[in-house]
Structures are given as structure tokens and as C-alpha cells.
C-alpha positions in Angstrom: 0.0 0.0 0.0 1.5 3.9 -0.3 3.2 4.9 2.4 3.2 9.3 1.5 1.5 11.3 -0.7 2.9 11.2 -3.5 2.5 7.4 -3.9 -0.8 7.7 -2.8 -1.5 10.0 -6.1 0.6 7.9 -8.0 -1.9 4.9 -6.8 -5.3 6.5 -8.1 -3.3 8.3 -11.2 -1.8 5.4 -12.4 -4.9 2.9 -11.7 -2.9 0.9 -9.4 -6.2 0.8 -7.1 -7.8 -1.6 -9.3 -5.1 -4.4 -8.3 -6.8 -4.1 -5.2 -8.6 -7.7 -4.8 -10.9 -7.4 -1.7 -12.2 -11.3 -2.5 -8.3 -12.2 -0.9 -9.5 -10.5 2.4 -12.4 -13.2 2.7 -10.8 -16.2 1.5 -9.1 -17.4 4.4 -12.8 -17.3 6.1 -14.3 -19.2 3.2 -11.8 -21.6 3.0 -12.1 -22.6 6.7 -15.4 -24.2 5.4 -15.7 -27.6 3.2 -15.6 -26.6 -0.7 -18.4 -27.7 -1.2 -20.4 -25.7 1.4 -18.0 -22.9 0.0 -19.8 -23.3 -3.6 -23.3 -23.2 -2.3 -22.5 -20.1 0.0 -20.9 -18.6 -3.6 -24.5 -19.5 -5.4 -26.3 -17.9 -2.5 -24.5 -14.6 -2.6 -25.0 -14.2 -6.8 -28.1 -15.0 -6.4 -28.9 -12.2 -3.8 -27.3 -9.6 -5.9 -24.4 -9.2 -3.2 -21.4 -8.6 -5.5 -21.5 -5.3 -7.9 -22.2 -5.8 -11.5 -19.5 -4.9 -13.6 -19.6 -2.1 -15.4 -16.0 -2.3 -17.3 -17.0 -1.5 -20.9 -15.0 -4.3 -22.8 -12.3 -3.0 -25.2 -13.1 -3.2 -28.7 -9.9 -5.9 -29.4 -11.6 -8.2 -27.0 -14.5 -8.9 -29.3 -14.2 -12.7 -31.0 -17.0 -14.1 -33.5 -16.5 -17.6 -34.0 -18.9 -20.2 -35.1 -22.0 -17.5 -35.6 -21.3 -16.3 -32.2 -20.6 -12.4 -31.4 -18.9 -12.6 -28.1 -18.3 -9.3 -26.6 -14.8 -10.8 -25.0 -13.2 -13.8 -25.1 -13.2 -15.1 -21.4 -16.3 -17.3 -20.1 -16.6 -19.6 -17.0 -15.9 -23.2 -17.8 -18.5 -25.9 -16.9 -18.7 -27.5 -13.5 -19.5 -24.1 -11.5 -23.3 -23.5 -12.4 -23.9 -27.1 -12.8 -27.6 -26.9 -11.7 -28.0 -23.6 -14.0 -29.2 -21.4 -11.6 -27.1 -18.1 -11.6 -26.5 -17.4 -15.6 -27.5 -14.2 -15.5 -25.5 -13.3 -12.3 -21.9 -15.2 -13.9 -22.8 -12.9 -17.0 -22.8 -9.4 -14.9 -19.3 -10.1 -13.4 -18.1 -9.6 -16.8 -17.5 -12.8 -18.7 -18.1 -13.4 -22.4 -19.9 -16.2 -21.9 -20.8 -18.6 -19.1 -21.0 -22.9 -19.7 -23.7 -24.4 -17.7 -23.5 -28.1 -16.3 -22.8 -30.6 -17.1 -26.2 -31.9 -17.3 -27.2 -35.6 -17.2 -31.1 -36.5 -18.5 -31.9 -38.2 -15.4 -31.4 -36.5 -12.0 -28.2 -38.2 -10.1 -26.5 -37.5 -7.1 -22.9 -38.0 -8.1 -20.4 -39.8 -5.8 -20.1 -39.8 -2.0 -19.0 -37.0 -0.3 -15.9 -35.5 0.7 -15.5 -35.0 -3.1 -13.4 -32.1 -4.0 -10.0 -31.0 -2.4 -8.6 -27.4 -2.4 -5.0 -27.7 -3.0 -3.8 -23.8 -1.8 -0.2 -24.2 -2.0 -0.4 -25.3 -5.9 -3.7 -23.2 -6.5 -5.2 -26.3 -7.4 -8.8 -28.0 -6.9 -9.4 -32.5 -7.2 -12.9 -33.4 -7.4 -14.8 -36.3 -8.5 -18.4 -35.1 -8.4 -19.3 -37.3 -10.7 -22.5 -35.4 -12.5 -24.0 -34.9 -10.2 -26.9 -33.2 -11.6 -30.6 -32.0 -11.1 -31.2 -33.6 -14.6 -32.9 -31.9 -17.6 -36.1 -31.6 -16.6 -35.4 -29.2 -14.1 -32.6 -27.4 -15.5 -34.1 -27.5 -18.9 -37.1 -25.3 -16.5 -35.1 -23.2 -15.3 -32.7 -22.0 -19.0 -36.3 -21.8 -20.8 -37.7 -19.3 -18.2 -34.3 -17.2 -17.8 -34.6 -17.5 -22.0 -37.8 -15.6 -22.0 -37.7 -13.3 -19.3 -34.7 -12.0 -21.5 -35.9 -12.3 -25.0 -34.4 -8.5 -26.7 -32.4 -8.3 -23.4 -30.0 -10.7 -23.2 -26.2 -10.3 -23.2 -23.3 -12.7 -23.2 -23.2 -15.8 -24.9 -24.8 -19.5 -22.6 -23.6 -22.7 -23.7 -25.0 -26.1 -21.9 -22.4 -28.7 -21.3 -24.3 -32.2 -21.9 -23.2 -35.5 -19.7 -24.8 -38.9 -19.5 -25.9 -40.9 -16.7 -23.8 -43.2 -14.6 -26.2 -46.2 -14.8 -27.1 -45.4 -18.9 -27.6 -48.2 -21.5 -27.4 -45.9 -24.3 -25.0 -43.4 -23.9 -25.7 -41.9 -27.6 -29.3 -41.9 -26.4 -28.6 -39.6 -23.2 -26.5 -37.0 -25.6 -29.3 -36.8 -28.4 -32.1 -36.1 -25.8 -29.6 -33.3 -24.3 -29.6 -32.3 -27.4 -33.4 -32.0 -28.3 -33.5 -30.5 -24.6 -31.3 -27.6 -25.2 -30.6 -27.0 -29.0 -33.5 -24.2 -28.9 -32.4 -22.6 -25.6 -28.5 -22.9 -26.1 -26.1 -20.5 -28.2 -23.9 -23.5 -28.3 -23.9 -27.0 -26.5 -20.9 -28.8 -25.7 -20.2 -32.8 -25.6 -18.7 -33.9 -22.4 -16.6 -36.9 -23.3 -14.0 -36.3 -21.3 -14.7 -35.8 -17.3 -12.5 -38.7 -15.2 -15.1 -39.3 -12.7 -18.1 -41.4 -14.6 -16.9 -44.4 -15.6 -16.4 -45.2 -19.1 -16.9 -41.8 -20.2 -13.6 -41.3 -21.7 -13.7 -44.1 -23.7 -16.0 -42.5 -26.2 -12.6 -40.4 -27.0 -11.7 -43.6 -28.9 -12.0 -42.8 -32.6 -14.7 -45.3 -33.3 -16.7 -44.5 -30.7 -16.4 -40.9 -31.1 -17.3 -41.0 -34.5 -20.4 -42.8 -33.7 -21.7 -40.4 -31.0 -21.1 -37.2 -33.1 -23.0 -38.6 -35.7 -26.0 -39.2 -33.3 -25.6 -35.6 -31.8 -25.3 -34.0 -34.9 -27.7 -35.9 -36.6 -30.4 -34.4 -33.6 -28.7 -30.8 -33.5 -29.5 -30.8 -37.5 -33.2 -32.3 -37.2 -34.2 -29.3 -35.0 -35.6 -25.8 -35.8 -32.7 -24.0 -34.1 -29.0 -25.6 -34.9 -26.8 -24.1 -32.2 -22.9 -24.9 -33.0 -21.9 -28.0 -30.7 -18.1 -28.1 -29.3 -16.7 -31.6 -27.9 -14.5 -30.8 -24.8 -11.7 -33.6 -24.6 -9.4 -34.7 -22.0 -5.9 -33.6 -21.6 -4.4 -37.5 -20.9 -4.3 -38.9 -24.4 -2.3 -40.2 -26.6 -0.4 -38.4 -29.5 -2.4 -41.1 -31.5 -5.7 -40.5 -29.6 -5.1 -36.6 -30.5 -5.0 -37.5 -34.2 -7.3 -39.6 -34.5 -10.0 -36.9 -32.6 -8.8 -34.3 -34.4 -10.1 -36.3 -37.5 -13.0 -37.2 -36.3 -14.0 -33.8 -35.3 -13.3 -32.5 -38.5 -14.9 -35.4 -40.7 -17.9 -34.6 -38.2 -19.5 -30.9 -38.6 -18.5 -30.4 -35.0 -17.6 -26.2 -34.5 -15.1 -26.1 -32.2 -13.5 -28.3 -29.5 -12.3 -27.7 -25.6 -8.7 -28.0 -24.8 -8.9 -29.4 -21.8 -11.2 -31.0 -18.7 -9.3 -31.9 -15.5 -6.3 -34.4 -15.3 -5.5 -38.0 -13.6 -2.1 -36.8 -13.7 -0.4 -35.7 -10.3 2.5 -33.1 -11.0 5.1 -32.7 -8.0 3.0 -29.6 -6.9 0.6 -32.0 -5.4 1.3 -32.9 -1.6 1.3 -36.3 -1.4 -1.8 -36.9 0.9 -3.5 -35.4 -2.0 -2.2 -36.5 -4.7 -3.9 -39.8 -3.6 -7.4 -38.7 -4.0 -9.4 -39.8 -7.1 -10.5 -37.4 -9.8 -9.4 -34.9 -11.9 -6.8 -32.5 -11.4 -7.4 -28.7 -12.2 -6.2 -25.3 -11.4 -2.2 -24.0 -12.4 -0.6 -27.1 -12.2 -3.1 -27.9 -15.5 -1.6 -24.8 -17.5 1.5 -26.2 -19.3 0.3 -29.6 -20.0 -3.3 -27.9 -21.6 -1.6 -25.3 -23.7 0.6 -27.8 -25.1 -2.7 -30.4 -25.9 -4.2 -27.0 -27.0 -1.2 -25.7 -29.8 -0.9 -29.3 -31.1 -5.1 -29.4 -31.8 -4.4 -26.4 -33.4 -1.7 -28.0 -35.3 -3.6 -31.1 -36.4 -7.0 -29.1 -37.5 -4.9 -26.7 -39.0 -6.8 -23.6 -37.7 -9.7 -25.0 -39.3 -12.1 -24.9 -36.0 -12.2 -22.9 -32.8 -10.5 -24.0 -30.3 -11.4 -22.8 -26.6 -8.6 -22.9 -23.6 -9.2 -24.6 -20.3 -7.2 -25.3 -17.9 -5.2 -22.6 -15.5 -6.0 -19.7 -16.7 -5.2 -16.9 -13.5 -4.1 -14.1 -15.7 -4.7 -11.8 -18.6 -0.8 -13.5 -19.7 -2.0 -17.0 -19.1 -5.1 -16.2 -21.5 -2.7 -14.4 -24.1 -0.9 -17.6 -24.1 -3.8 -19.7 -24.8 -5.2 -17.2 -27.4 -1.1 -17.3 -29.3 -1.2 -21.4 -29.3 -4.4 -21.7 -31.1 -7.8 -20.7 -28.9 -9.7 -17.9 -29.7 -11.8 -18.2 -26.1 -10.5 -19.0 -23.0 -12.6 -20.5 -19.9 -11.7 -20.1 -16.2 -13.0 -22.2 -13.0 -10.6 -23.2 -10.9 -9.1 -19.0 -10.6 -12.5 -18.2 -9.2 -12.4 -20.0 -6.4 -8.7 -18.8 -5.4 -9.0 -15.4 -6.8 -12.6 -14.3 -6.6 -15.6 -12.8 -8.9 -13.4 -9.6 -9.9 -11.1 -12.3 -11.5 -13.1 -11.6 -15.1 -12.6 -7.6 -15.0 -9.0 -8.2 -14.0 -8.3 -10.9 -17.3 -9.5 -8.6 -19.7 -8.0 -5.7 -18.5 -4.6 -7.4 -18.5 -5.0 -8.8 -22.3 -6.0 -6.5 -24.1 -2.9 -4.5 -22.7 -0.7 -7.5 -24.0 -2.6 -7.2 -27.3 -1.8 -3.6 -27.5 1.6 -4.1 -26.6 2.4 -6.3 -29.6 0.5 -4.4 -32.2 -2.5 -6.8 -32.2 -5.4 -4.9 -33.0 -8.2 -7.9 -32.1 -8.2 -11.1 -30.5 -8.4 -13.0 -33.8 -5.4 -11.6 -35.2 -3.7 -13.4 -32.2 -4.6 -16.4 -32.9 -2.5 -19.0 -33.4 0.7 -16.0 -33.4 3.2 -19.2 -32.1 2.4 -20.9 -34.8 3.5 -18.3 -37.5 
């Protein structure tokens, strides 16, 4: 903090103030309480209007149309946070681009056995294994349609719904397709989930015959309907240099728009303390970042910049963002930064990029793109 005058005046001149993250002053309180509880308490509060909307006008290089999508920046909120779709519009007013609801299973389930997600502060890290758990389509299908015309002419910020199947499914393709029919008038995109560590069997439908198979169903449904929202597959970051070819093919071959690079790891860098590195589920948070961005540059590689590609996995900072945006996305989603860095996290990313764009002559997001690879 300024210790005279003078820095004082330098502090407001110079914008330093808006470093100031008053989220870090309540953390150590709301980490004293299970995550989980944590996450609830966090749904409560945006959902009583307790945290200011933001009113940062987004700069004009921040804007990113992909797929028939105008997003107004580039930085959403991954999957996994409003699972039970309940505070879109709330996520939206802290300044994101876009916000990813789910996943969403079509039967209501209650995931796996609690405890089932474990902050790891010293690597600014999160392991969970939820598992889906889900209030199933029915009600959060309820709950998208009424937010979807309370807001018809009003709405800003681009909603995608994250589709998952049930634990105890037959017919996997069948549980995707009815997501599908469920959401394609109601979504701006949907997203396939075939890559969460903590159903079992679902990351076997990353194997190319298999995925071909279910992205035939799901776009065969998403082109049957009135409304044809683009559909992204988000994939894991554990696989293969031949299981990355052989997706990248099949997403191409397939119609798919776009893909997400990545969900959560089984890997357990160094940075995990032993006692925790022994829990099951998937890994996420910085320890994520370098192993993502490479999955992430090589996609772009094998599609050859034909698709959009959107970056998961660490993102903290307006660099960590740039870095995603120069090996191939053009979107980035965060999850993991909100819960060690709070709901200014958004205001702070796009601030910070669109300074680095600036600084190396980039006039837009889209002429970053891919800027590693050239």
C-alpha cells in the first residue's frame, strides 16, 4: 500500500487501485469451510445480488466471432460451476463473455459420496470427483427456458450447456441426443462432455470409433431441430499423440464447431502434496496450465486452424489467457481462478490482455490467434 503522498497520487493516477482484490480478504474465512459448502454459500451470494455488477466497458480488441457467435470478450466460465443452471445471469454481470452451464445428465443423479473435492492452496489447485451430479434436464431445462424468456431483446453474453450422461445409462448416444433436443432451442452452443475422469467409461467415447459414432448421433439431432446451435466436444488432456489425431479427425470429418482443450487431469505433478495427490479425480487449477496449452497448440496444429478451439485449464491471468489465445484458442474459460481469486477475477483478465494485445501491435483477439504458430 503507499506509504506518502505522492505514492498515494501515483496509486489512483496510475490505476494501481484496481489491483486491489478485496475477494483475498475473505478467503481465508471461506476456506475454513468444506468446498463444497463454500460453492453453495458462492451460489447464494450471486443469487442475492451481493457482489456489484460490472460495469467495465469491454475493449473493442476483446470482441471474438466464432462459429456464428458475437462474443463481446473472449473469457467465459468453464463448466462445472453452475452445474444446476441457476445463476447465468448473475456469472454474465461479473463480466465474462460467456458462461458454460452443467454438465447436465437426463436423469437426475447425485454424483459420488461426499468428501468430493479438495482445495490444494499451496499449488492453487482443486481434485474433485463429483461425478455429475446433476438436477437432470427436466429441471434445469425449466429453469434456461424461463431465464430465455424473461430476457428475450435483453439478453447479453453468450450461454452454452455442457451435456453428460448418466452413470447407470444403456445408451450413452441416447442420453446426448435427448440433451440435445433438450437444449438446442435454448443454447447459443452445447458442448459434448466426453471427457470428465469421474463417470466411468466416459472417456472411452474419445476412442476414434466411438467418437465418431456419438457425433453422428448428436449431430444428426442438432441438425433435425428448428434452431442448430454450434456443438463443441470438450476432450481430456491425458491422451495419446495417436488418440489426438485420431480426434482431431473425427472432429473435422464430423460438422463439429469447435473443441475444448482441456477437462481436468488423472495426472499428479510434484506440486501436489502427497496426501492429496492420492485422492481420485481430476486434477485442475495452475498445475493444469502447461500440459493444456501444449494439448491445446498441437489441436491447433492437427486441425490446422480450421475450428475454434477454446482454452481450459489454468488460466489466473490476462498472460495466461494471451498464451492460450497465441497457441491456437480464440476463447478462453476459467473455473478453478474463481475460487482462489474471486468474482473480480473476469474484470482483472480482460483488462490485462488487451494490454498485451496492444503491446504487440495486435489490433483484435483474432489476429492473435494462433501468433506461435507463424
Amino acid at each position: 500500500m503507499p506509504k506518502n503522498l505522492q505514492e498515494w497520487r501515483a496509486f489512483f493516477a496510475e490505476g494501481q487501485w484496481r489491483e486491489i482484490n478485496p475477494y483475498r480478504l475473505l478467503r481465508p474465512l471461506l476456506f475454513r469451510m468444506e468446498p463444497e459448502a463454500a460453492h453453495k454459500l458462492s451460489i447464494t451470494i450471486l443469487q442475492k445480488r451481493l457482489i456489484p455488477k460490472s460495469k467495465q466497458k469491454d475493449a473493442p480488441s476483446l470482441r471474438v466471432k466464432i462459429a456464428g457467435l458475437d462474443f463481446a470478450n473472449p473469457v467465459g466460465l468453464a463448466a462445472g460451476y453452475d452445474k444446476q443452471c441457476e445463476v447465468i445471469d448473475e456469472i454474465l454481470d461479473l463480466g465474462f463473455g460467456f458462461t458454460e452451464l452443467g454438465s447436465i445428465t437426463p436423469q437426475p443423479q447425485p454424483g459420488n459420496p461426499q468428501p468430493r473435492i479438495f482445495r490444494i492452496p499451496e499449488a492453487e489447485a482443486l481434485i474433485n470427483r463429483f461425478g455429475f451430479n446433476s438436477d437432470g434436464i427436466s429441471q434445469c431445462r425449466r429453469r434456461v427456458v424461463a431465464r430465455h424468456d424473461a430476457t428475450v431483446g435483453s439478453r447479453r453474453g453468450i450461454v452454452g450447456v455442457n451435456l453428460g450422461k448418466n452413470k447407470d445409462s444403456e445408451d450413452t448416444g441416447a442420453d446426448y441426443v435427448l440433451g440435445v433436443k433438450s437444449f438446442a432451442p435454448y443454447a447459443d452452443y452445447l458442448a459434448v462432455n466426453v471427457s470428465s475422469p469421474n463417470t466411468p467409461g466416459l472417456r472411452d467415447l474419445q476412442g476414434r470409433e466411438q467418437l465418431a459414432h456419438l457425433l453422428q448421433q448428436v449431430m444428426a439431432a442438432r441438425d433435425a431441430g428448428v434452431q442448430k446451435p454450434p456443438v463443441f466436444v470438450k476432450i481430456a488432456p491425458d491422451l495419446t499423440e495417436e488418440q489426438q489425431t485420431d480426434i482431431a479427425e473425427v472432429v473435422l470429418a464430423s460438422g463439429v464447431q469447435g473443441m475444448i482443450v482441456a477437462n481436468t487431469t488423472v495426472t499428479r505433478p510434484a506440486s501436489v502434496p502427497p496426501h492429496l495427490a492420492q485422492e481420485a479425480g481430476g486434477l485442475s487449477g495452475r498445475p493444469l496450465f502447461g500440459a493444456s496449452t501444449r494439448l491445446l497448440a498441437r489441436m491447433y496444429k492437427l486441425t490446422e486452424g480450421k475450428i475454434p478451439l477454446i482454452g481450459c485449464g489454468g488460466v489466473f491471468s490476462g498472460a495466461d489467457a494471451y498464451a492460450k489465445i497465441r497457441a491456437g484458442a480464440s476463447l478462453v474459460q476459467v473455473y478453478t481462478a474463481l475460487v482462489y481469486e474471486g468474482p473480480f477475477l473476469p474484470r482483472r483478465i480482460k483488462r490485462e490482455l488487451a494490454a498485451l494485445l496492444e503491446r504487440d501491435g495486435f489490433a483484435s483477439v483474432s489476429e492473435a490467434i494462433g501468433a506461435d504458430h507463424r
